[in-house]
Backbone bond lengths (Angstrom), bond angles and torsions (degrees), N, CA, C in turn:
res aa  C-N    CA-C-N  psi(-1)  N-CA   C-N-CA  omega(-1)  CA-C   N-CA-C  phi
1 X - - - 1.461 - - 1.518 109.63 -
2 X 1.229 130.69 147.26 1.157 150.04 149.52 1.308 129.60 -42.64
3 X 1.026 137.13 167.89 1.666 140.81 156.58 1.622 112.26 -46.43
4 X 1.264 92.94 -46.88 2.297 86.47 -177.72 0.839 92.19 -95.45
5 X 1.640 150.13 -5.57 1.495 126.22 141.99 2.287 88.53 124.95
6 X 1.285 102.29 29.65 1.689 76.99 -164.50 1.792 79.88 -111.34
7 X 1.350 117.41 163.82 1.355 114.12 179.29 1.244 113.87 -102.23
8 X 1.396 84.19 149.90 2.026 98.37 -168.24 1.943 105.25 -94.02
9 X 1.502 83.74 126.47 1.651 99.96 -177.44 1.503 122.66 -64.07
10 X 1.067 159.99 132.78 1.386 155.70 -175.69 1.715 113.24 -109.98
11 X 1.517 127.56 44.57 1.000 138.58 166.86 1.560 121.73 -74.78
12 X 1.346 115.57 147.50 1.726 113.16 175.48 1.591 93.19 -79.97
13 X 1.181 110.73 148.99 1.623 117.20 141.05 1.543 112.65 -109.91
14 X 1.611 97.68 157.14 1.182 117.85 -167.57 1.183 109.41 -115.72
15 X 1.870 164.50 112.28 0.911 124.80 149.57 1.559 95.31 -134.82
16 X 1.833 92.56 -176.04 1.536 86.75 -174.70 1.865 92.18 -127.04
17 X 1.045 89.35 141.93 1.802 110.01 165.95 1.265 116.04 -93.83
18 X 1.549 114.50 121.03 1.725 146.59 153.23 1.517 100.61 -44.31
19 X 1.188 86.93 107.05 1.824 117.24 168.73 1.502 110.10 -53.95
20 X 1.547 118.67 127.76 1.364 86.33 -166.75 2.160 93.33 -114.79
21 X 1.161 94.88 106.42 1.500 92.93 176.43 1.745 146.31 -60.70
22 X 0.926 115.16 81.56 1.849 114.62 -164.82 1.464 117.33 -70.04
23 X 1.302 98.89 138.75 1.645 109.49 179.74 1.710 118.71 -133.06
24 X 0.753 84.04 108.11 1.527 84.16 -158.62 1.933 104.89 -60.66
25 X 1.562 107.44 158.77 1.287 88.45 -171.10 1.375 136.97 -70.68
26 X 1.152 126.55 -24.10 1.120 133.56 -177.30 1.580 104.17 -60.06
27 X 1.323 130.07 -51.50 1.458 145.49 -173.54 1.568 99.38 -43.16
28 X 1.312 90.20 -77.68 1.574 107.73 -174.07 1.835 116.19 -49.23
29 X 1.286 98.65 -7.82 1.812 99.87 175.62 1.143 104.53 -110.54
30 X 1.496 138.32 0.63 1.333 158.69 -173.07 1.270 94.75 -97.32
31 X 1.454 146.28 -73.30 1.008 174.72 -85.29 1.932 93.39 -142.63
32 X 1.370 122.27 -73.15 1.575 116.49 163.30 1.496 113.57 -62.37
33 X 1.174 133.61 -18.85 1.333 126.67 177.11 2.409 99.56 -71.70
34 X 1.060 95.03 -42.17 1.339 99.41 176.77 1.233 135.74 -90.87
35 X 1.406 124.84 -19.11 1.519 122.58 95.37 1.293 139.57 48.60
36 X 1.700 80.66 -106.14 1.566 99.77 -178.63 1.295 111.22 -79.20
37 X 1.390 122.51 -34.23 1.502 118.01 179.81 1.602 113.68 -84.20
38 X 1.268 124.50 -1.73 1.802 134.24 149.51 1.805 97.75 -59.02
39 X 1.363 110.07 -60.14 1.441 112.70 -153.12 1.376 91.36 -68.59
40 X 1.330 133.38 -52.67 1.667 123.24 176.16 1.482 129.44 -56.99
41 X 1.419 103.34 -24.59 2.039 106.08 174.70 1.239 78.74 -81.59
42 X 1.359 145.19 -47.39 2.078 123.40 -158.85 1.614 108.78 -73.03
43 X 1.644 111.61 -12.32 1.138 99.58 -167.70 1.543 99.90 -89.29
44 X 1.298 90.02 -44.00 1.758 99.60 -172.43 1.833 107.36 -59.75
45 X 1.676 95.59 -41.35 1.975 71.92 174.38 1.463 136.48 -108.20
46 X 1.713 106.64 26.83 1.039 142.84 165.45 1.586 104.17 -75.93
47 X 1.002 101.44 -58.21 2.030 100.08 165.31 0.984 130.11 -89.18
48 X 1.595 126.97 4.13 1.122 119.47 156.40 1.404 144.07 -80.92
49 X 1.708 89.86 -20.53 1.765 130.21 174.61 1.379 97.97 -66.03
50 X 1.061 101.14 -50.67 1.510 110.99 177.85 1.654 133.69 -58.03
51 X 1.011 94.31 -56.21 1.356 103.24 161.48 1.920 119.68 -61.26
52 X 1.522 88.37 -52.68 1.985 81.28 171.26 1.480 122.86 -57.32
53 X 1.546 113.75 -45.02 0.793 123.53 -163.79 1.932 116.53 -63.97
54 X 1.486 85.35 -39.35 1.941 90.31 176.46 1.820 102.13 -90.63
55 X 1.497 125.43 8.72 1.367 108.46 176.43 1.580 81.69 -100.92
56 X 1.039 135.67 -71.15 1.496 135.22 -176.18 1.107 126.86 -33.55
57 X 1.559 127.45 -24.15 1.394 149.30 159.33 1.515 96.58 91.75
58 X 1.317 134.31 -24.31 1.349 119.32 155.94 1.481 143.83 -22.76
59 X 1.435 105.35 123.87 1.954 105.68 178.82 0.950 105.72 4.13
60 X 1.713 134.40 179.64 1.569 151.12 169.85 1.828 90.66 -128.66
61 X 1.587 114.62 -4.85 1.149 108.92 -150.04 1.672 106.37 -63.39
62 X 1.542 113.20 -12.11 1.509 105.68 -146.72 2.410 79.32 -101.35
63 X 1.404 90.92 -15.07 1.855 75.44 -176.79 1.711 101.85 -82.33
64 X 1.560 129.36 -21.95 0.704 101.41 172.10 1.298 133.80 -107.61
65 X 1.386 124.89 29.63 1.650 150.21 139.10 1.597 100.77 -49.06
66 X 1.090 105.95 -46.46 1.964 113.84 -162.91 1.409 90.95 -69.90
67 X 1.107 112.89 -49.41 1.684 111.09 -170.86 1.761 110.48 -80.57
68 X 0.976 110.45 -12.86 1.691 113.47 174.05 1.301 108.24 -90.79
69 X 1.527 122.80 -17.91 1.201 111.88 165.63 1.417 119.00 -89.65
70 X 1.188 126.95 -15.64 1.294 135.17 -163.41 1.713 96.85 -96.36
71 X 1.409 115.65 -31.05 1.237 115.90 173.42 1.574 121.17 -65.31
72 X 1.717 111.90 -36.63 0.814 102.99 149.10 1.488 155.96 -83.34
73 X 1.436 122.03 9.89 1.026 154.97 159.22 1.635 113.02 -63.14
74 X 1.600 113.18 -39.53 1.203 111.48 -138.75 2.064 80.89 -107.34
75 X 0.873 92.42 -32.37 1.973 108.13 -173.24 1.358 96.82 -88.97
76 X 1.525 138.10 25.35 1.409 115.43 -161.64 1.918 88.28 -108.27
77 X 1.359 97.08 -9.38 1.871 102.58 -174.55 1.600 90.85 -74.57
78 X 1.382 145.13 -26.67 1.175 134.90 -170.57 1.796 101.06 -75.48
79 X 0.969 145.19 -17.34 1.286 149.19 166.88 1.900 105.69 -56.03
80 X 1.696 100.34 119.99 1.552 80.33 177.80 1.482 113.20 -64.62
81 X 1.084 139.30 74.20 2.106 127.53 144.97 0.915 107.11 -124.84
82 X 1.704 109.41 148.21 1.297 138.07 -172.70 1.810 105.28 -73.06
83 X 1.735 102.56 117.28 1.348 100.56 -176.33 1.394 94.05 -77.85
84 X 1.576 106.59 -154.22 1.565 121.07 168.39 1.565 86.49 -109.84
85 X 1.493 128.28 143.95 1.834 139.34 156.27 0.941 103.82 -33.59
86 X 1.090 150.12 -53.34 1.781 147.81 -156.00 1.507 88.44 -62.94
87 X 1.060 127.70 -47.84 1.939 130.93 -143.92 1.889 81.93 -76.92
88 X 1.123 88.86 -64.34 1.859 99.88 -175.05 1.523 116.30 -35.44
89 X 1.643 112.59 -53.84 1.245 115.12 161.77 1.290 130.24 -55.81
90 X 1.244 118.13 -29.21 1.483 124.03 -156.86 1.869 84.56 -93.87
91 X 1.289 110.46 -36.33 1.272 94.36 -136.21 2.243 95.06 -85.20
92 X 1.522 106.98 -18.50 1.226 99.89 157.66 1.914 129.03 -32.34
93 X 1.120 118.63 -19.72 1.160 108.18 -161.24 1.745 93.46 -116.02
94 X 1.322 124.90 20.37 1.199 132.64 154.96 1.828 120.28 -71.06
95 X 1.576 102.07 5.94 1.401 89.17 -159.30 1.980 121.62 -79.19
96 X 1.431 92.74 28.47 1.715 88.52 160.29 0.908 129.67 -104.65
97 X 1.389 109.14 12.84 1.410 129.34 159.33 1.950 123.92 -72.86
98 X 1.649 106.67 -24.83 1.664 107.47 152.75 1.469 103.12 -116.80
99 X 1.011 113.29 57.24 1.884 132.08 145.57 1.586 100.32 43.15
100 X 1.605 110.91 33.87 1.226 115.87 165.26 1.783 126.11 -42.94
101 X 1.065 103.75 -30.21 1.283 93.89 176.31 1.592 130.84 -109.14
102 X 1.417 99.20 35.25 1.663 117.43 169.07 1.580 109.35 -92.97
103 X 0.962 130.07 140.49 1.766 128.33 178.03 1.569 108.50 -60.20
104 X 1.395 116.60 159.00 1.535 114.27 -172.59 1.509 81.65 -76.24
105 X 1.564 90.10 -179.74 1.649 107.71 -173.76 1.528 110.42 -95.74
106 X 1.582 116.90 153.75 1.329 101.12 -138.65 2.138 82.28 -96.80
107 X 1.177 100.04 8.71 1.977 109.57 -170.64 1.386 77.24 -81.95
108 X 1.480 133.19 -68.17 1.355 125.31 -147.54 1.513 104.24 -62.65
109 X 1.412 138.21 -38.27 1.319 156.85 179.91 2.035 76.85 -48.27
110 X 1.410 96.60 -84.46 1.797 97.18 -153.94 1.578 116.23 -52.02
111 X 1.345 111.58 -20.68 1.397 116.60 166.24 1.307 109.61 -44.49
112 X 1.326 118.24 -79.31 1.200 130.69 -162.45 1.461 116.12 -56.66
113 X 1.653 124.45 -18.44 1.239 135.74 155.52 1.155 121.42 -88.96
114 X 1.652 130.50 38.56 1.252 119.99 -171.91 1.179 129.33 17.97
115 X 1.076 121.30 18.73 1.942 125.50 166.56 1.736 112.21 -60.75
């Protein structure tokens, strides 16, 4: 017991501590500078496939290989292992790989308004 008389527990604690990752600045503007110019060649030949592919009337099969790989590329941080930060940074700007830039759906909108 203690001084105010209440008894002291003898349990382990467990916790875990957030890694804290450093990037120094220059890297990290190296790293978004390349980035952004990944995310602009995927955008640009993400629509260009696209466009050939439905004027040519040819499969879609080979754009959406591109996007199954990139999906998995882009979802591979959900796996518990420890990347290296650079991958993490870089790899944010993969996001047309979950078709971020299509509008939400206008069902999920009316759902949520009981309409």
């Amino acid at each position: 017991h203690d001084t105010s008389g209440n008894q002291l527990q003898t349990e382990e604690l467990f916790g875990r501590l957030h890694k804290y990752d450093y990037i120094e600045a220059m890297t990290l503007e190296a790293l978004e500078g390349l980035g952004k110019t990944t995310q602009g060649v995927l955008y640009s030949g993400f629509s260009f496939m696209l466009i050939l592919l439905v004027i040519t009337g040819i499969s879609l099969s080979p754009l959406w290989t591109l996007v199954n790989a990139m999906q998995v590329v882009y979802f591979s941080l959900l796996i518990n292992v420890n990347f290296p930060v650079n991958y993490k940074v870089f790899i944010k700007y993969y996001d047309i790989a979950t078709f971020s830039f299509l509008p939400e759906s206008p069902l999920k909108n009316s759902d949520e308004h009981g309409e």
